[in-house]
N, C-alpha and C positions, 0 to 999 in steps of 0.2 A: 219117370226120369226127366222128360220134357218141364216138368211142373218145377221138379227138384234144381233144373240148371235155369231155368227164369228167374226162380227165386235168389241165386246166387249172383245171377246178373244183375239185378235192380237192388241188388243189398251193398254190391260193389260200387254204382257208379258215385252214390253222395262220396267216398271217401276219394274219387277219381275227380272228383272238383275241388275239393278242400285245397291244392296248391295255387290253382289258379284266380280263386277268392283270396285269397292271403298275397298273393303280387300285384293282383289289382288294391288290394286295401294297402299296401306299400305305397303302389305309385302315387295314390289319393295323396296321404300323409305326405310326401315328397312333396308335393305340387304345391300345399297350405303350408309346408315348412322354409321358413327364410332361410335363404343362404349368406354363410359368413361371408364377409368383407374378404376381400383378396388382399393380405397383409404386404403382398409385394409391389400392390398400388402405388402407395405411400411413397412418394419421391423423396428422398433424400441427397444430399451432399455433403463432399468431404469438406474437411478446413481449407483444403486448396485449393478446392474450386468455389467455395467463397472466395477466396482470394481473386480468383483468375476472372469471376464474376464482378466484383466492384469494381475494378477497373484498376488504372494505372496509379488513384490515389491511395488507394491501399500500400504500396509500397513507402512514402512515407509516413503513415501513419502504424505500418510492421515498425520502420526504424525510430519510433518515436517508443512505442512501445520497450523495446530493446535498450535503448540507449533509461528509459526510465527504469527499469530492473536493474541495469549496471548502476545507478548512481545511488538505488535503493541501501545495496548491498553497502555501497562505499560512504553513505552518511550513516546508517546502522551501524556500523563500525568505529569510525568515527566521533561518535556523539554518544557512545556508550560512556555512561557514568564513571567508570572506572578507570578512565583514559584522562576524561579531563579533569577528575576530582579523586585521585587515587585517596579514598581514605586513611589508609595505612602512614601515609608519607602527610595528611593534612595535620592527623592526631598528632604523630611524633613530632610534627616540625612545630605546633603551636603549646605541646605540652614544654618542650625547650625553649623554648622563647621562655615563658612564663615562668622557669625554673631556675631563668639566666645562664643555661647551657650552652647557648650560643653568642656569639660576636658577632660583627657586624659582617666580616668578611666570612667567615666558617658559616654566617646562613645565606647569605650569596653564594656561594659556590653550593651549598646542599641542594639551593633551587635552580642552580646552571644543570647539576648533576640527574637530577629528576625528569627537569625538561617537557610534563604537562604546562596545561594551560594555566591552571590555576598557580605552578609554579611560577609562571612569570611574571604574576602578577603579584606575588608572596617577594620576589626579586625585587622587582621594583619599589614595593612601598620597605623594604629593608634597605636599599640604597639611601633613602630617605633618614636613616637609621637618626634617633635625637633630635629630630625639626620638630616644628609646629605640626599640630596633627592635621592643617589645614594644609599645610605640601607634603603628610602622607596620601593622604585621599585623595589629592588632586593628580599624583602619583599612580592611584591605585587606578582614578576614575581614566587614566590616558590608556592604561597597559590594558584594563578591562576593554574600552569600547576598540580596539585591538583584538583581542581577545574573541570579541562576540562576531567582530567580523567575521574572522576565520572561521566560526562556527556554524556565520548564516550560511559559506559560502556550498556555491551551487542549489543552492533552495530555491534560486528564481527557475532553475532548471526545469523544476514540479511545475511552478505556477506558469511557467509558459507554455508545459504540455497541455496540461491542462485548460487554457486561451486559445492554442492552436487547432486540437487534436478535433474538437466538434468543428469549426472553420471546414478543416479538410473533408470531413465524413460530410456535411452538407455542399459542400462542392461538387463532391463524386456523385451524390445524389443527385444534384441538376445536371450535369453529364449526364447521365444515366436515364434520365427522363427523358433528356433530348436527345438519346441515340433508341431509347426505346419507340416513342415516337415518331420517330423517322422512320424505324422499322418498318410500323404499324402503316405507315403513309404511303408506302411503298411496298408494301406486300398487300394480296388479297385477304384482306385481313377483316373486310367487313364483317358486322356480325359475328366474330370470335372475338368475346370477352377476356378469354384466356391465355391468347398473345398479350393483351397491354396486361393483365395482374400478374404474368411471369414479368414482364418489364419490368412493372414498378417494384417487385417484389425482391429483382435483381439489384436495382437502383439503390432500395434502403438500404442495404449491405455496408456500404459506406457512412452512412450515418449512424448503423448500428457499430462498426468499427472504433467510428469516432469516441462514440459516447463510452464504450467499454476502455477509452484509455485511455478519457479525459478524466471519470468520473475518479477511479483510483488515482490518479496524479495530483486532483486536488484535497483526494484525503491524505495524502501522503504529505501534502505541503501542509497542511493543517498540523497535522502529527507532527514533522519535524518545527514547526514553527514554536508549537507548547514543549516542546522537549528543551528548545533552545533559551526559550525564555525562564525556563525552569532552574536550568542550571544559572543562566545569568544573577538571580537570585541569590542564589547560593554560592557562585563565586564574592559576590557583595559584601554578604552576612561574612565570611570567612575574612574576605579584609578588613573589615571595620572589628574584627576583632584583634587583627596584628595591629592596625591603629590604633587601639587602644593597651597595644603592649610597650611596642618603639617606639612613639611619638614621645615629645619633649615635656606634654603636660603628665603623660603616663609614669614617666622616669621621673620625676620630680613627685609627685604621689605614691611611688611606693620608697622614694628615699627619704620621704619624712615619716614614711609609716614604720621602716625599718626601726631606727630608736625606740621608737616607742615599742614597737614589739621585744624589744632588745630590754627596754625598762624592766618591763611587764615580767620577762622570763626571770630576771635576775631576783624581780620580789619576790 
């Protein structure tokens, strides 16, 4: 019996080690395994305390930003095709003309009554109605550069944000150097590198401000400047085609052509 419980004793203890070999081979592996990053290191900031960080020039350059969206919306509107060059009202007005559907007064009041741009310029050179085609055009060329003004207007709006907005954001940024420096100068700050790169880092915020509402204000003045010149164009092409309907050399060439067309049917 003594033999028979020996032998159950030393047959038991390998399996009585088996746990404590397997937490030491855990701890091992633990020790040689890297630990993740602490994802809540990572400092972050909201929009408003960028804000509250740049400093006091942020606040004009919020309202610079602001006042560029408002005027966004209001030349987009504005300068849309269909406002200053209503097709609808260019076709009918110049298929009459050419048809001899109108007079001189009934297409004066069609382009009072219309009231685009290109109408007032369709006005104008019909005042002119049986002149020289050289005081149509010069008719068309007064109402036109009229005309383009109203079109360019508020575009310097863009190109001044755009001239301003970096000004400001590198202003903030030298404030911001020189109050982070100061900090630094006046606090125990030796040898912590990490107070002046929070400074400077606070400081660029303004510059970074700047550039994000300079850089859309001059695409934007770019944009509207090709839009405007587009249409100028084609308000042009449209009048030198009523000059050559009203003018005096126009009416005199299709009233010699008249007969002859009139010969022509009768043979």
């Amino acid at each position: 019996m003594c033999g028979r419980a020996h032998g159950q004793s030393s047959s038991a203890s390998p399996a009585s080690n088996e746990p404590a070999v397997k937490v030491a081979a855990d701890e091992a592996t633990a020790a040689f395994t890297p630990k993740p990053a602490d994802v809540s290191a990572v400092p972050t900031k909201s929009l408003l305390g960028i804000l509250r960080d740049g400093g006091l020039v942020m606040l004009p350059l919020v309202a610079c930003s602001f006042v560029m969206l408002v005027f966004v919306f209001e030349r987009s509107i504005s300068l849309r095709r269909g406002r200053v060059i209503p097709r609808p009202f260019v076709k009918r007005f110049l298929h009459q003309l050419e048809e001899n559907q109108l007079d001189r007064e009934q297409a004066v009041l069609v382009c009072e009554e219309n009231g685009s741009p290109i109408a007032r310029v369709f006005a104008a050179a019909v005042k002119k109605w049986g002149r020289p085609a050289v005081e149509v055009e010069q008719a068309i060329i007064d109402t036109g550069e009229r005309v383009v003004h109203e079109l360019r207007r508020y575009l310097r709006v863009f190109n001044g944000i755009a001239t301003v907005a970096p000004m400001l954001g590198l202003m903030g940024t030298v404030f911001g150097m020189i109050r982070a420096f100061g900090d630094i100068a006046t606090s125990d700050a030796m040898g912590r590198p990490e107070l002046l790169a929070k400074g400077i880092s606070e400081a660029l915020f303004a510059t970074a401000m700047g550039l994000m509402v300079a850089v859309p204000a001059q695409i934007l003045y770019w944009w509207f400047v090709s839009v405007v010149d587009r249409l100028t164009v084609r308000i042009d092409a449209l009048g030198q085609e009523v000059v050559g309907t009203i003018s005096a050399e126009a009416i005199n060439e299709a009233a010699q052509a008249k007969p002859t067309r009139t010969r022509k049917a009768a043979a």
